[in-house]
C-alpha positions, 0 to 999 in steps of 0.5 A, a space after each residue: 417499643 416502636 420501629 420506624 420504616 426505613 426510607 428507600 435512599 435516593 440514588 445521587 449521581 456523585 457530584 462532580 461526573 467525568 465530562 464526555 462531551 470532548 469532542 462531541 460539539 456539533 461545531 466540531 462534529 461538521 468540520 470533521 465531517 467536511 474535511 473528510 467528505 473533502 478527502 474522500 471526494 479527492 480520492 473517489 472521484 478520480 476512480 470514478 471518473 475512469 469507471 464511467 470513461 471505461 464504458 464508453 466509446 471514443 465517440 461518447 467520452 468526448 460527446 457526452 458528460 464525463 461524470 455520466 454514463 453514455 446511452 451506450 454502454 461499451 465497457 465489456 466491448 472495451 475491456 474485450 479489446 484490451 484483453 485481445 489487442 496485440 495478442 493480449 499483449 496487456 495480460 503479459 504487462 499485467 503479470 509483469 506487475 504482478 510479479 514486480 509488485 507481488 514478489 517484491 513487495 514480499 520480499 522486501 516485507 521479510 527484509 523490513 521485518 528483519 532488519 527492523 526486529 534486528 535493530 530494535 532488539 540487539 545491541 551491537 556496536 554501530 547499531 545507531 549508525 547503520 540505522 542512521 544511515 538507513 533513515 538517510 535512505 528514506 529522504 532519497 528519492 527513487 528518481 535520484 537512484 534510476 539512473 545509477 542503477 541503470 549504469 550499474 545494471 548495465 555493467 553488470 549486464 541484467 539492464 532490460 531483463 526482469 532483474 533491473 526491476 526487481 532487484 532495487 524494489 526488494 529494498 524499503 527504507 521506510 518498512 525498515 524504519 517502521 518495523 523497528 519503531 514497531 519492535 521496540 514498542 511490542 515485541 516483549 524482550 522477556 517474551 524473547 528470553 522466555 523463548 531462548 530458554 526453552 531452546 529456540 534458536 533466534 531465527 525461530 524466535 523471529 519467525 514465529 514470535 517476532 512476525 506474528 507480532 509485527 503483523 499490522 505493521 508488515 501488512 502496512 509495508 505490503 501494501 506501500 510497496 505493493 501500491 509504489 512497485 504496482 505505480 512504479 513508471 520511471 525505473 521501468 521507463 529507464 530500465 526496459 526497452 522490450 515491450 514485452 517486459 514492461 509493467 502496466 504504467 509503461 505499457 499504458 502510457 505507451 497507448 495513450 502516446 498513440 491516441 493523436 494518431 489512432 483515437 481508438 487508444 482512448 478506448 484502450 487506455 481507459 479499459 485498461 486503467 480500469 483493469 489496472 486499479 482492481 488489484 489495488 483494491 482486492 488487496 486493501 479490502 483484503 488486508 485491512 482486517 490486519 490494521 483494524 486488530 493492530 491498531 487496538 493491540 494494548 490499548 486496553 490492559 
């Protein structure tokens, strides 16, 4: 009886392979690549232009190449004489700014959260209607609302103080929106019924559920109102009238009026911006971990 050696098989790929070139054609590749090189030249060469302005005199901004540094290099001069002019009168716009911007960012993060956990995840009647109403909120400009909070902030008597700034930046329509639209996407209702039988009251659910949830999205409401309040110019210029109560944007644009009578306010000003975006940019390298492990959630199961 006679055995025949059994042939290796050849391995086949099957014959109809997923394609993977979706997106991958080099035209495609080099359009997509120069809109965002395009984009990105929008967004950093603004920054870096007041980068190399701070770092030079009055003289050489306006006698050597904008886009260039100077042969002299006077940034810590400069940065010197904002701290130091009028008795550091910039460090006290700078923590105006950050109690502005810090402390209502925050709060008003806390009441998106709420708000927004709210409508998406109990039913009451008018729920529509209030949210409704609040999306209406989002199509009204701050500018349209300066100057009626102003009547009312001085009827009330806290016009020119801390308050006339701080209270209407404790409000954001738009977070609301987002933490609702977040909630109904991802806070789990039988994750909030689980927690209800094991006895936790609904304010413990929502503190410790409902946020750590929302993480991505209260990071994203952060950081707009950090960068809207920290920007903010026309509230405080119709609310304040103490210098000593002013914000960053109104004290720098307070200096920069004065450059047709003192040039040495360039110096100032130019320092002083430079001084101002480095907050802004701390808090987003700070706080993009959160989006990069938000924006993945769910999407492998």
């Amino acid at each position: 009886m006679t055995t025949t050696a059994s042939r290796p098989r050849k391995l086949t790929a099957p014959a109809s392979s997923p394609d993977r070139s979706a997106g991958k054609r080099r035209s495609s590749t080099i359009i997509v690549t120069s809109l965002l090189v395009v984009v990105a030249l929008y967004f950093l060469v603004p920054v870096y232009w007041v980068v190399v302005a701070a770092t030079k005199s009055t003289e050489d901004l306006f006698g050597t190449n904008g886009f260039w540094f100077a042969p002299t290099f006077s940034l810590w001069e400069n940065i010197a004489r904002v701290l130091a002019y009028d008795n550091g009168i910039f460090l006290q716009w700078f923590l105006n700014s950050v109690l502005y911007a810090g402390v209502g960012a925050l709060v008003a993060t806390y009441f998106a959260a709420a708000g927004g956990y709210a409508l998406a995840k109990y039913e009451f009647r008018g729920r529509n209607l209030v949210f409704g109403t609040i999306l209406g909120g989002v199509l009204v400009p701050g500018t349209a609302t300066a100057l009626p909070l102003f009547l009312l902030f001085s009827q009330m008597g806290i016009a020119n103080t801390y308050w006339s700034v701080l209270l209407p930046s404790l409000v954001s329509p738009f977070g609301l929106f987002l933490c609702r639209i977040y909630s109904q996407a991802t806070v789990d209702t039988s994750l909030i019924e689980a927690a209800r039988l094991d006895g936790a009251s609904e304010l413990r659910i929502f503190h410790t559920i409902g946020l750590r949830v929302l993480t991505p999205a209260l990071v994203t409401v952060f950081l707009f109102q950090l960068v809207g309040i920290w920007n903010n110019y026309f509230l405080p210029l119709v609310m304040l009238s103490d210098s000593g109560l002013y914000p960053i944007t109104l004290g720098l644009n307070n200096w920069l009026s004065q450059v047709d009578r003192l040039p040495e306010f360039y110096e100032l000003t130019t320092g002083g911006v430079l001084l101002s975006i480095i907050p802004l940019g701390i808090a987003m390298v700070v706080l993009q971990r959160f989006w990069r492990g938000g924006l993945t959630e769910g999407s492998v199961k």
